[in-house]
N, C-alpha and C positions, 0 to 999 in steps of 0.2 A: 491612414496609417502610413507612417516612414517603416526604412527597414530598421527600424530602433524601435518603434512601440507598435503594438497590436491591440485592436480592440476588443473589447469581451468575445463578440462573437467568435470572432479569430483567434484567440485563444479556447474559445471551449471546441471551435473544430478542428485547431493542434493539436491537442492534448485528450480529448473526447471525454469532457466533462461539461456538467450543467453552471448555468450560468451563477445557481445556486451554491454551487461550490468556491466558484471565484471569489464569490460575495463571503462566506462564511469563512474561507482562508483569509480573505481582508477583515472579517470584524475579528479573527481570531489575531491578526494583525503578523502574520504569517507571507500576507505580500502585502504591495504599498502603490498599487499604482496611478500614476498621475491623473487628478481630477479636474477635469473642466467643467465644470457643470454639472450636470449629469452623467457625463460619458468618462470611462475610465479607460486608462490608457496603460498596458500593459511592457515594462521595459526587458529589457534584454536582463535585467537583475531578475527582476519576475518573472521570469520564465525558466532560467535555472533554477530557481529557490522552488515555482512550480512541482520542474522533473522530481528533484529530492524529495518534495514533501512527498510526490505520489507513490517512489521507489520506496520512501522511509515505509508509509501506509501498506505496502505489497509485501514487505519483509517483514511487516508486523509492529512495527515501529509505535508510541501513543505519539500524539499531536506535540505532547508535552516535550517527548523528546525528541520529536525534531525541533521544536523551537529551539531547546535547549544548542544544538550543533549547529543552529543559523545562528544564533547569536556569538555562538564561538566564533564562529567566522566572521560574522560583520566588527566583529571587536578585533580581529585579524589575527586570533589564536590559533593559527591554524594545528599548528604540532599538537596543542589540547585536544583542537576539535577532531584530529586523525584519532587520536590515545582514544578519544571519548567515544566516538564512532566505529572502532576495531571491539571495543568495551561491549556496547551495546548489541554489536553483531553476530558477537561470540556468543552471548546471553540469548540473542533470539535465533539463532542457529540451532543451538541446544533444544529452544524448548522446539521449532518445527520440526528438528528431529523426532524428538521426544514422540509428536505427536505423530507422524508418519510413522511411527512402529508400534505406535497403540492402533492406527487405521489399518496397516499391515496385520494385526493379530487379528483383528476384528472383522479380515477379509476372509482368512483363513478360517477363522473359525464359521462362518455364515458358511460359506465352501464347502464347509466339513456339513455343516447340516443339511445343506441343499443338498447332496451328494447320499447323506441319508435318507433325507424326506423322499426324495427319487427313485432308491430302490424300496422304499416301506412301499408308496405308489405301484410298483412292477409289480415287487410280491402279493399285492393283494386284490392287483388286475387279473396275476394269473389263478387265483385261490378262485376268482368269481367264477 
């Protein structure tokens, strides 16, 4: 390895992913790294395209549309792929909100029954 390419292994224990992963981001052709033979060699392009894909994944992002914002940029649309990528963010914002207050109700409400179930239990400890 130079300090320019990294090899699979060194990239899945940067990044803490399986090697399974690198492999199916390259057939999904999401990174592209240098092939010598057998051995793939991971560049400094690949490995930021990496961070994105895995930050895209944690936010919720599909594959799809991360492809869609690397290509913006390797086409060097950048002002698009900012518009495109503020677009997307706002839409999957929305819906984790979304969900974090349906998880919120649904803590509350479990709350609300265990706090019932709790004293039905008291009350019929002390009836015994």
């Amino acid at each position: 390895m130079t300090e320019q390419t990294m090899t699979i292994r060194q990239m899945c224990d940067a990044f803490e992913v399986t090697p399974r992963t690198l492999r199916f981001y390259e057939a999904k052709e999401l990174l592209a790294p240098i092939r010598e033979g057998q051995k793939r060699l991971f560049t400094r392009r690949d490995r930021a395209r990496l961070k994105l894909i895995m930050r895209g994944k944690r936010f919720g992002f599909s594959l799809e549309e991360i492809r869609q914002l690397l290509d913006l940029y390797d086409m060097g649309r950048t002002k698009e792929q900012l518009e495109r990528s503020v677009e997307l963010a706002e839409h999957h914002l929305a819906e984790m909100q979304a969900r974090r207050d349906e998880l919120n109700d649904a803590i509350s409400e479990l709350s609300e029954q265990l706090q019932w179930g709790r004293a039905e239990l008291k009350k019929s400890g002390e009836a015994a």
